[in-house]
C-alpha positions as CSV (number, residue, x, y, z in Angstrom):
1,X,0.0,0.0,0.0
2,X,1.4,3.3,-0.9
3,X,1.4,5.6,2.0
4,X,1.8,9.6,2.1
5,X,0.8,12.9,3.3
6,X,-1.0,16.1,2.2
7,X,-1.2,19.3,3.4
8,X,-3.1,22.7,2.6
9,X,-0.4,24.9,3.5
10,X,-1.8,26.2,6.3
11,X,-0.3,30.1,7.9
12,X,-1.3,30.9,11.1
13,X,-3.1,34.4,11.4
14,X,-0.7,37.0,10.5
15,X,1.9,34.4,9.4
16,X,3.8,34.4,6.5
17,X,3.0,32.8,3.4
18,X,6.3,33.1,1.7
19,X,7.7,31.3,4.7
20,X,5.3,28.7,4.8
21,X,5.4,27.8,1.1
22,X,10.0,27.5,1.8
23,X,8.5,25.2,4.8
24,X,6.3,23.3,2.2
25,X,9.4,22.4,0.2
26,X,11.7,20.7,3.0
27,X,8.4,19.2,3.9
28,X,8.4,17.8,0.2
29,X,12.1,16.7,0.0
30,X,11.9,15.4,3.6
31,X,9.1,13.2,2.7
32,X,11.1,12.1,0.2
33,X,13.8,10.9,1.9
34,X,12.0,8.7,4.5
35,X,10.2,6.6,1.8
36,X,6.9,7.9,1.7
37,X,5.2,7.4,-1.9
38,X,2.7,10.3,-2.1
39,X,2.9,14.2,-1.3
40,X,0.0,16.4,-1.9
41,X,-1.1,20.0,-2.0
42,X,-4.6,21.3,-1.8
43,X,-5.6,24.5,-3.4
44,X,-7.4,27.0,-1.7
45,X,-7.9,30.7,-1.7
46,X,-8.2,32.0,1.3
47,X,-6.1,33.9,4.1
48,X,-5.1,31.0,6.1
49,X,-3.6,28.4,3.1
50,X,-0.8,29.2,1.4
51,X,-1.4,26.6,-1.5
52,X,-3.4,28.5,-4.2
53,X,-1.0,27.5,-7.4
54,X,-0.3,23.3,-6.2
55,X,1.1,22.8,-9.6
56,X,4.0,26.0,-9.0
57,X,4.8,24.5,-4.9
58,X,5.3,21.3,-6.5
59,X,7.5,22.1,-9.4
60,X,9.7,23.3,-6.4
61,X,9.3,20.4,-4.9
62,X,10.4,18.5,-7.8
63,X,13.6,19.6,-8.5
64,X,14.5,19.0,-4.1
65,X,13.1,14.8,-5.0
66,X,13.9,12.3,-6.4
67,X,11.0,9.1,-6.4
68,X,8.1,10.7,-4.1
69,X,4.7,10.9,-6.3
70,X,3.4,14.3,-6.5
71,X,-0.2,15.6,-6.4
72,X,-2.7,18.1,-5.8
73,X,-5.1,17.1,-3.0
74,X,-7.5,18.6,-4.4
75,X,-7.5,20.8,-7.8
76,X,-10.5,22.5,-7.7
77,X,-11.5,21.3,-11.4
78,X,-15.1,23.4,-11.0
79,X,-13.1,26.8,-11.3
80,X,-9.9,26.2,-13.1
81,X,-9.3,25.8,-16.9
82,X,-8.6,22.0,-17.9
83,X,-6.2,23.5,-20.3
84,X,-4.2,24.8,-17.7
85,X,-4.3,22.5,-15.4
86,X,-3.4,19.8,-18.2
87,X,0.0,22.0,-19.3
88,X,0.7,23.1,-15.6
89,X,1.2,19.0,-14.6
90,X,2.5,17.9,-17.6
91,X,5.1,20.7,-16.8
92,X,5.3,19.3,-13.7
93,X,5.6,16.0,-15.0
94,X,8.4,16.6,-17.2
95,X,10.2,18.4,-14.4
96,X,10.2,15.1,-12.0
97,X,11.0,12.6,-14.1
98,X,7.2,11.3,-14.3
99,X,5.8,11.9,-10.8
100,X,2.8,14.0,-11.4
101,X,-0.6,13.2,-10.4
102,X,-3.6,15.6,-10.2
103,X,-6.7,14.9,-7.6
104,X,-9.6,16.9,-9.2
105,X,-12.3,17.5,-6.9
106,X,-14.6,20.2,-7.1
107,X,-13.7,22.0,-3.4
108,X,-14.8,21.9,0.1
109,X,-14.8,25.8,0.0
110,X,-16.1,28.9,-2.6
111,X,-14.1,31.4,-2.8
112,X,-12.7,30.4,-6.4
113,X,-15.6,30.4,-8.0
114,X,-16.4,34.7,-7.8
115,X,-12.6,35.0,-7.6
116,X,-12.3,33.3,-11.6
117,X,-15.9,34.4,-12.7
118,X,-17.9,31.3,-11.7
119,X,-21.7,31.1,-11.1
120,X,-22.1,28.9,-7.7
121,X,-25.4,27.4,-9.1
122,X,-23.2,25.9,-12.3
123,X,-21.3,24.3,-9.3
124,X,-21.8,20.5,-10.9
125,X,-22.6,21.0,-14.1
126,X,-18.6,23.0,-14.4
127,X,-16.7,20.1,-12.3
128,X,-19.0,17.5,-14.8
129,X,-17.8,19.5,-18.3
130,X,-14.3,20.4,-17.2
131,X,-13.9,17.4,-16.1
132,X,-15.2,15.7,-19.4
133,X,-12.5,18.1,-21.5
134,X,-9.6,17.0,-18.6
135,X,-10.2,13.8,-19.6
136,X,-9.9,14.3,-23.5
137,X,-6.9,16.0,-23.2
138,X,-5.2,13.3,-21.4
139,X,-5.8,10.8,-23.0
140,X,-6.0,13.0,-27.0
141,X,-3.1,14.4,-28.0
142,X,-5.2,16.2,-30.8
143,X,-8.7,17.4,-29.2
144,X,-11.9,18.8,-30.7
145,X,-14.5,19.7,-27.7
146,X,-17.5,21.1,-27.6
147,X,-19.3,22.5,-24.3
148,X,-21.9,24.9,-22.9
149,X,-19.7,26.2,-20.0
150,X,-16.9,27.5,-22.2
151,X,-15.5,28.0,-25.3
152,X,-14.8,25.7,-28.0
153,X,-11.8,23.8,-28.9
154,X,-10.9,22.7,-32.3
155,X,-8.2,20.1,-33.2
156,X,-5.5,21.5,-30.4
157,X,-2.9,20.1,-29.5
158,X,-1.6,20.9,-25.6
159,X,2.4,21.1,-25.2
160,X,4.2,20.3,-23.7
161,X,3.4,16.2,-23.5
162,X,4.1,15.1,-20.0
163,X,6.4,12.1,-19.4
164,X,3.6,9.3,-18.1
165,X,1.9,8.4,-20.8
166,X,-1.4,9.2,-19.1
167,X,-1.2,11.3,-16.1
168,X,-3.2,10.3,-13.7
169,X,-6.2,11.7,-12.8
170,X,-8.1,11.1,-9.5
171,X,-11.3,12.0,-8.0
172,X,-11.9,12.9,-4.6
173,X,-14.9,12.6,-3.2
174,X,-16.6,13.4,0.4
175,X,-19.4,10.6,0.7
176,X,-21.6,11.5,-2.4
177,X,-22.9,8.4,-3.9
178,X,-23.2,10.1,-7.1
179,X,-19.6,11.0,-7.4
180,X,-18.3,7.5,-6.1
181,X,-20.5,6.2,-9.4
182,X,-18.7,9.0,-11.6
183,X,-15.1,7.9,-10.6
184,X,-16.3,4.0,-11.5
185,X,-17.7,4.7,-14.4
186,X,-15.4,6.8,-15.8
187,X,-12.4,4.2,-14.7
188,X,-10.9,6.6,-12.6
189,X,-8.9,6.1,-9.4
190,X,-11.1,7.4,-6.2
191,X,-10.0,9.3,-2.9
192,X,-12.2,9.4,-0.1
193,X,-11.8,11.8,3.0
194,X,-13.1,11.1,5.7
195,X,-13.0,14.4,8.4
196,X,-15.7,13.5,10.8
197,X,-17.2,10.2,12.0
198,X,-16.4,6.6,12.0
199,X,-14.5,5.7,9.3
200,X,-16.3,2.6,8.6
201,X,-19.8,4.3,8.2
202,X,-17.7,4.9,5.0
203,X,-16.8,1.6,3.7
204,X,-20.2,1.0,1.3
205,X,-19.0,4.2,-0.6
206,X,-16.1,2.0,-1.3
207,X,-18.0,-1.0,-1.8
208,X,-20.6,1.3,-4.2
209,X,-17.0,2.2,-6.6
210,X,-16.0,-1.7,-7.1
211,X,-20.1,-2.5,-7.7
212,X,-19.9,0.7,-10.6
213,X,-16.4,-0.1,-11.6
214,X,-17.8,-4.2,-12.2
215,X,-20.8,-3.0,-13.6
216,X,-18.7,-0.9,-16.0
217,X,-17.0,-4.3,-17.1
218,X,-13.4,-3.1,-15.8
219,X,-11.4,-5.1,-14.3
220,X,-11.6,-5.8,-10.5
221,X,-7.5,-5.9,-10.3
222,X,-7.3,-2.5,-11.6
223,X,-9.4,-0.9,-9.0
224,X,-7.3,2.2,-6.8
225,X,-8.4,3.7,-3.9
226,X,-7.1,6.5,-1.1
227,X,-8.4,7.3,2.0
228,X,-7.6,11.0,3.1
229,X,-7.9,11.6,6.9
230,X,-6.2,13.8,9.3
231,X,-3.6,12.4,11.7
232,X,-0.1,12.7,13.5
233,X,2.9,10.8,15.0
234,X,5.1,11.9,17.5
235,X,7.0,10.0,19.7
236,X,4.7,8.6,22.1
237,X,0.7,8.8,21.9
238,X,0.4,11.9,24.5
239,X,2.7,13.9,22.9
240,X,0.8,13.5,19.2
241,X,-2.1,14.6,21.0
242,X,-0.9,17.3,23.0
243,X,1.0,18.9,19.6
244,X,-2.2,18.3,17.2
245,X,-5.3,18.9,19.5
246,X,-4.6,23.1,19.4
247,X,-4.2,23.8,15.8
248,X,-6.5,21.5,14.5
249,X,-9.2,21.7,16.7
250,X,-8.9,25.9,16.1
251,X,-9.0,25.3,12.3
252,X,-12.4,22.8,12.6
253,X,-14.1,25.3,14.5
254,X,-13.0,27.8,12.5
255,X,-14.5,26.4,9.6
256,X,-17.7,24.9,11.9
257,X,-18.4,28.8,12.6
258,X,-18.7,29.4,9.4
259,X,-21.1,26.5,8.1
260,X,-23.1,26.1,11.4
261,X,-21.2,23.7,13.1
262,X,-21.3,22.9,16.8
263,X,-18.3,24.1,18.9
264,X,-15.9,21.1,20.0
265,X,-13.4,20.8,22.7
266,X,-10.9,18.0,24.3
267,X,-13.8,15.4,24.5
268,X,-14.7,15.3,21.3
269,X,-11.0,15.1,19.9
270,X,-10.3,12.6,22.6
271,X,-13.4,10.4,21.1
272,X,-12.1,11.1,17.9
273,X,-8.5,9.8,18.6
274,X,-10.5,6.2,19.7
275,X,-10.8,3.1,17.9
276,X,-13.8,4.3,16.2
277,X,-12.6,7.5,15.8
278,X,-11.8,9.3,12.2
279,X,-8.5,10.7,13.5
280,X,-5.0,8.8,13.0
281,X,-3.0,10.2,16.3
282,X,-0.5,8.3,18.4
283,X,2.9,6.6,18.5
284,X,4.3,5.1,15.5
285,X,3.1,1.8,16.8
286,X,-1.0,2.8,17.5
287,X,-0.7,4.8,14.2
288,X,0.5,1.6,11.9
289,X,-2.1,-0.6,14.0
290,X,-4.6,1.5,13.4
291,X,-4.0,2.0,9.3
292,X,-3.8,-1.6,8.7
293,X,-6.8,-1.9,10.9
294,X,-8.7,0.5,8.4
295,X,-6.8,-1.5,5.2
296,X,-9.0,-4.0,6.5
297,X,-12.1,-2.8,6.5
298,X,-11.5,-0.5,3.1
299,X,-9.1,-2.3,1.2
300,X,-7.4,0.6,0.2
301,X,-4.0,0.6,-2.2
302,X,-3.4,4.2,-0.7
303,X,-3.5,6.6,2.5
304,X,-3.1,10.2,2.8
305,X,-2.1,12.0,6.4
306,X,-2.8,15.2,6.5
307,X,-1.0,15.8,9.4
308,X,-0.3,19.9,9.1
309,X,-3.7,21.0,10.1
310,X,-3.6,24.9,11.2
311,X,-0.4,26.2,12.6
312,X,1.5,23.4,13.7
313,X,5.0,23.6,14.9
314,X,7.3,23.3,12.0
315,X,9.6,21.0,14.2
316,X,7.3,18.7,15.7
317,X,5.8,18.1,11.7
318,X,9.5,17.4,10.4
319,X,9.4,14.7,13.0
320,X,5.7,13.3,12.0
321,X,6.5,12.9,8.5
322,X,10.2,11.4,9.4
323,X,8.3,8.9,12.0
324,X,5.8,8.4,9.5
325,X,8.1,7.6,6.6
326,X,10.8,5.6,8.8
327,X,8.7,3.8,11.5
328,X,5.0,3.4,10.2
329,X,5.1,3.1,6.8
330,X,7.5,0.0,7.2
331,X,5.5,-2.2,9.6
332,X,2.4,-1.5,7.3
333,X,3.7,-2.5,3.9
334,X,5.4,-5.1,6.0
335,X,2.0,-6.6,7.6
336,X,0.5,-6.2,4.1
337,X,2.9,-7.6,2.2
């Protein structure tokens, strides 16, 4: 099973950006250097990420790596311009020796859809059209597309050609049934985040995907699927709590004031650090256990961490993602093997 991490690039209130984008990049070529198989960057557009051009932070990261996949996590297909996003990661592509990957998704938040001249109520029909011309151009190296969403294209030709013969091309998803179909249908490889809950109140979405991909008449061996959670290692199980509970717990509520969402506090993050919890917290040990636990119940081929949610300590994250790469990523692939 491939293991890795994600981030969003969080800056704390009045931080720097510039600062945290050089911290994204030792983050990247740290990563790198323990083994892990997967880094991704989630775009946003908003004061506290850092992480609005993936494609540009990654480039960076490319030329500081050497075998480490490379991803956004998510692109936020809805707003962007497939053309764009095609060249940007094929540039990237090129520039790391075939590590690129995009994750199009179509956003957990709105600000880029007034920011790029977006109507909110074409939310899914964009992500469905964009999504449709993505695909052509990957796997087309001549295209001729027509939509109602933008403007025409006819016989183009995108340059320059990335390395991979296809780039990959993910879907991410947050527990619509509708979307898991999509991804199946379409043969595409699904990530599912899971923020809230317990996790396996998710696994049906996963069996749904292999029902749609069978149904599709693909093949059952060439199924690929992520799960996306939050989590962090440190060197013993207090410790990863005591680091993550402040700056992730500020971030969720953050967020929950601005959708509705109840308040929470150290109960709730102490339920959600549990067995049935949705959070992946503790010494290398409990956090290993607890992923192959969740391979289990999913049968996943991939797992995301994002373990830099809100301001956390540059140090103590250095140390996650070097316990993460040298301690549990070992004795998973080993008890999976």
């Amino acid at each position: 099973m491939e293991i890795g991490i994600y981030t969003f690039a969080d800056v704390a209130p009045g931080g720097s950006h510039p600062q945290r984008l050089r911290e994204l990049v030792a983050e990247m070529e740290l990563a790198d250097q323990v083994g892990l198989d997967v880094f991704g960057l989630g775009e946003h557009h908003r004061p506290d990420y850092a992480g609005s051009a993936p494609a540009v932070a990654l480039a960076a990261g490319a030329a500081r790596t050497k075998t480490i996949r490379l991803t956004s996590a998510v692109t936020v297909l809805s707003s962007e311009d497939p053309v764009r996003v095609f060249q940007q990661f094929a540039t990237l592509d090129g520039l790391s020796g075939g590590r690129a990957e995009i994750m199009a998704g179509r956003g957990s938040f709105t600000e880029s859809f007034p920011l790029f001249g977006y109507d909110l109520a074409d939310y899914d029909a964009l992500f469905a059209e964009k999504l449709d011309l993505l695909l052509k151009l990957r796997d087309q190296e001549t295209v001729s597309w027509q939509g109602t969403l933008r403007p025409p294209l006819e016989n183009v030709t995108l340059y320059p050609r990335p390395e991979q013969h296809k780039l990959p091309i993910w879907i991410a998803v947050g527990g619509t049934p509708q979307s898991v179909v999509r991804a199946a249908t379409l043969g595409l490889p699904m990530a599912l985040a899971i923020i809230g809950g317990d996790p396996k109140r998710f696994a049906p979405y996963f069996d749904l995907y292999r029902e749609a991909w069978s149904r599709a008449n693909r093949k059952p061996e060439d199924v690929r699927l992520s799960l996306n959670m939050h989590g962090f290692v440190a060197d013993s199980t207090q410790a990863a709590k005591d680091i993550f509970y402040e700056p992730q717990t500020a971030v969720m509520n953050r967020i929950g004031r601005e959708r509705g969402w109840p308040p929470s506090g150290r109960a709730q993050f102490e339920t959600a650090c549990g067995a049935n919890g949705h959070l992946l917290i503790g010494d290398p040990d409990r956090v290993a256990d607890r992923i192959i636990e969740l391979h289990r119940i999913f049968r996943n081929d991939r797992i995301l961490v994002q373990m830099a949610v809100g301001a956390m300590p540059h140090k103590e994250l250095l140390r996650a993602i070097e316990l993460l790469g040298t301690k549990v990523a070992p004795k998973v692939k080993e008890a999976l093997r």
